[in-house]
C-alpha positions in Angstrom: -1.9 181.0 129.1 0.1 179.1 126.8 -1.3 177.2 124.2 0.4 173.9 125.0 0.2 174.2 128.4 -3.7 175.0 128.3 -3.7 171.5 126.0 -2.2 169.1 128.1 -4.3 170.6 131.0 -7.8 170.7 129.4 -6.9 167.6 127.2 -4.9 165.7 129.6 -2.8 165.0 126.6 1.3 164.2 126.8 3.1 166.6 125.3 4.1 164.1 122.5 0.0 163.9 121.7 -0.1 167.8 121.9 2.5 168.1 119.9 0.6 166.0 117.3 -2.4 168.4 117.3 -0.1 171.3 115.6 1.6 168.7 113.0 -2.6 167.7 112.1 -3.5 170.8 111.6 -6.5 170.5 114.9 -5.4 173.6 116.3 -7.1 176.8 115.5 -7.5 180.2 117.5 -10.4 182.3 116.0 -10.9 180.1 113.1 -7.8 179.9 112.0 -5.0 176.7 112.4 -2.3 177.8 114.2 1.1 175.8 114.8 3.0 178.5 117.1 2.6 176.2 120.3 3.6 179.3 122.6 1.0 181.4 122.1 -0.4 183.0 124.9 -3.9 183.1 124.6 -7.4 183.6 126.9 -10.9 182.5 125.6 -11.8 186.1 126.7 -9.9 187.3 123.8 -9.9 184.6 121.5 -11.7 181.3 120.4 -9.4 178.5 121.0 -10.6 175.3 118.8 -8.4 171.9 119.5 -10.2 168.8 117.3 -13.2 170.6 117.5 -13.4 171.2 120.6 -13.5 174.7 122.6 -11.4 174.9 125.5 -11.4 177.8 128.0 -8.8 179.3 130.4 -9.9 180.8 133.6 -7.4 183.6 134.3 -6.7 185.8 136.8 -6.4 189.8 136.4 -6.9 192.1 138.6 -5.7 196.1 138.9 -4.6 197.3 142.6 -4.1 200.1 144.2 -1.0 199.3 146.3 -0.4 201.4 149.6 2.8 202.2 150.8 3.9 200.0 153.3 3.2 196.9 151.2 5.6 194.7 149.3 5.6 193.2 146.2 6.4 190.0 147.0 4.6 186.5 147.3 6.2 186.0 150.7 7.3 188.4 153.4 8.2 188.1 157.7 8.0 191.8 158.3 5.7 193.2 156.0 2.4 192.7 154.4 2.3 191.7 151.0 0.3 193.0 148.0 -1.5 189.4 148.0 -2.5 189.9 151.7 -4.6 192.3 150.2 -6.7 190.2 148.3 -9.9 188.2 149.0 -9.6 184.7 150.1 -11.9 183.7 146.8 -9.5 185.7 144.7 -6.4 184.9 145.7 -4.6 182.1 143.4 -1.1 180.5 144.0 -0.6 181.1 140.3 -1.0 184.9 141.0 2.2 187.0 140.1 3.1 190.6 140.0 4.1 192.3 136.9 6.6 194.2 137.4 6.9 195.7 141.5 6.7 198.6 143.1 9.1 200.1 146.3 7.7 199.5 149.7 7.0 203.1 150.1 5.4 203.6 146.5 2.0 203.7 146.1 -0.2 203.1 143.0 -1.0 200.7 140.0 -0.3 197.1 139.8 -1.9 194.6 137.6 -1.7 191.0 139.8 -2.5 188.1 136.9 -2.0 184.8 136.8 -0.8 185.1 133.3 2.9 184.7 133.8 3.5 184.8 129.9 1.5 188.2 129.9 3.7 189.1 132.4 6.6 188.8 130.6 6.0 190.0 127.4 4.8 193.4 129.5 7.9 193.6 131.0 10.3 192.7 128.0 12.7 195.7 127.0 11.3 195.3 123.5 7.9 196.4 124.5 8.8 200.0 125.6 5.9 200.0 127.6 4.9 203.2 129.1 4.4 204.1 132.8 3.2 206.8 134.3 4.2 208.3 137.6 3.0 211.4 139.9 6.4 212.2 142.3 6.3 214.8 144.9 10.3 216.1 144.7 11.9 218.2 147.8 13.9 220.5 145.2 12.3 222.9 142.9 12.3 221.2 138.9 13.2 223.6 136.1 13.5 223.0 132.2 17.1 221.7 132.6 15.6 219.1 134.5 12.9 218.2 131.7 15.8 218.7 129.3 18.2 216.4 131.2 15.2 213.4 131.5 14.5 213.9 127.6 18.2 213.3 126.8 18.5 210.2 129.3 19.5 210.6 132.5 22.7 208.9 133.2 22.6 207.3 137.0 25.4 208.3 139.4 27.1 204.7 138.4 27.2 205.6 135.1 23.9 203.1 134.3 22.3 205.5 131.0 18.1 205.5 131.0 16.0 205.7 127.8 14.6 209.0 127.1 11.4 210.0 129.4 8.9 212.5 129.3 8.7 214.5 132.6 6.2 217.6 133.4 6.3 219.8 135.8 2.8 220.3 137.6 3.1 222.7 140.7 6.3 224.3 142.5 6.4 225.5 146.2 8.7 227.9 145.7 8.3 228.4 149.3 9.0 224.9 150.8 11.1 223.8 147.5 9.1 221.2 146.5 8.0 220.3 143.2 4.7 218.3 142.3 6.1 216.2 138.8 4.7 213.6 136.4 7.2 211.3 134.5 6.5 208.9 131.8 9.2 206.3 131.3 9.7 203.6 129.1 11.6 200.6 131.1 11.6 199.4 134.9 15.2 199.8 135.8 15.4 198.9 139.8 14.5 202.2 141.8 14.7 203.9 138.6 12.6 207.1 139.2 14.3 207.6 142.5 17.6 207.2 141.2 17.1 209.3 138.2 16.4 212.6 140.4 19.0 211.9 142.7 21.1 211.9 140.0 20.0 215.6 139.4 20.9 216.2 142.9 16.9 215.4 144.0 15.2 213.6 146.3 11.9 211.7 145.7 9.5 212.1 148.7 6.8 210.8 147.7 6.0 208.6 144.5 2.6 206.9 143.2 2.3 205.1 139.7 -0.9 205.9 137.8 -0.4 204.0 134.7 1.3 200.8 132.9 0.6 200.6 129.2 -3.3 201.2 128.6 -4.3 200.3 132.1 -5.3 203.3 134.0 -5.8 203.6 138.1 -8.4 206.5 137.6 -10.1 206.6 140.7 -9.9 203.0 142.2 -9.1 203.9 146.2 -5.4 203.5 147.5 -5.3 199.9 149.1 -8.8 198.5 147.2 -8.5 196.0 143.9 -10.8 195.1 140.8 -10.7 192.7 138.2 -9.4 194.3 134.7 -12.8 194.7 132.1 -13.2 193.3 129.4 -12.6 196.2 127.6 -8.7 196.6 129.4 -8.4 193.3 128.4 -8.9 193.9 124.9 -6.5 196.7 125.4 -4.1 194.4 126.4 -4.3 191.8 123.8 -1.6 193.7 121.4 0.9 192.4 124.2 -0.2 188.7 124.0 2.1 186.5 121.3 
């Protein structure tokens, strides 16, 4: 949450009385004063000290195991949404997505109510990593791995960063290729478009990381709230 914000909440201050906090020096995350008013910060991760007082935020963060079928959305007529999926006692109006995934894409998805978390994880800058296990109807060679290394470039001419992509297991049989790609940006449809522009076709598609979060074992269509210990993990992308 950001600093200010979590101020004039907790404080019921006006943001000309917040603002006066920084310019006295009455701010202070772990001990130390702090005037960036932006920061996003969570008394899980740090000790947040306003005129001597400790104020606590009560975020949201939870990792799901999306099904296909499900859309990312807050809102849907036709489909169910990832939040349908969620507990009436967990479920927050302040809950957003970060990042989304296809309809027909299963996998990781971390739901928090941290919208400046959010962005920062989803900022160009960060280069955060994600993981993906694609099932492909063509057989993938080293040209392929070769071609994903150098940047694919998207039948529109739209140019991809570099990514790291392994082949697993080919059916040489029924054609089909079992792959895992790791890229670095969240391009719309971007690993489906990337193999079509090889002349692929994703069939099926299921994202097992994002950054240092994990979806180890956590059963398709089931949810947990992060650990402390993933929340550490995350605090490099809080600013």
């Amino acid at each position: 949450m950001r600093l200010d914000k979590l101020i004039e909440e907790k404080l019921n201050t006006s943001k000309k009385e917040m603002k006066r906090l920084f310019l006295r020096g009455l701010v202070k995350i772990d001990g130390q004063v702090t005037y960036s008013e932006s920061q996003n910060v969570d008394s899980q991760l740090h000790q947040i000290e306003v005129a001597g007082q400790n104020l606590e935020t009560n975020e949201k963060y939870y990792l799901l195991a999306k099904p296909s079928g499900v859309v990312t959305a807050n809102k849907d007529a036709q489909h169910q949404t990832v939040f349908d999926l969620l507990a009436p006692e967990d479920f927050s109006p302040a809950l957003v997505a970060a990042g989304r995934l296809d309809r027909d894409t299963q996998g990781l998805l971390l739901l928090t109510s941290n919208g400046q978390l959010v962005y920062d994880l989803l900022h160009p800058v960060k280069k955060v990593s994600k993981t993906y296990l694609a099932k492909v109807n063509e057989v993938v060679t080293l040209a392929d791995i070769t071609a994903f290394a150098d940047g694919i470039e998207f039948l529109d001419g739209t140019r991809c960063q570099s990514a790291q992509l392994k082949i697993r297991t080919v059916d040489f049989s029924r054609k089909e290729s079992d792959v895992e790609l790791v890229i670095f940006e969240g391009k719309f449809h971007q690993v489906k478009k990337m193999f079509l522009a090889r002349g692929k076709k994703v069939i099926a598609l299921k994202r097992v990381t994002m950054g240092p979060l994990e979806l180890g074992d956590l059963p398709i269509g089931s949810y947990r709230a992060l650990t402390l210990a993933e929340l550490q993990q995350l605090k490099p992308y809080f600013r």
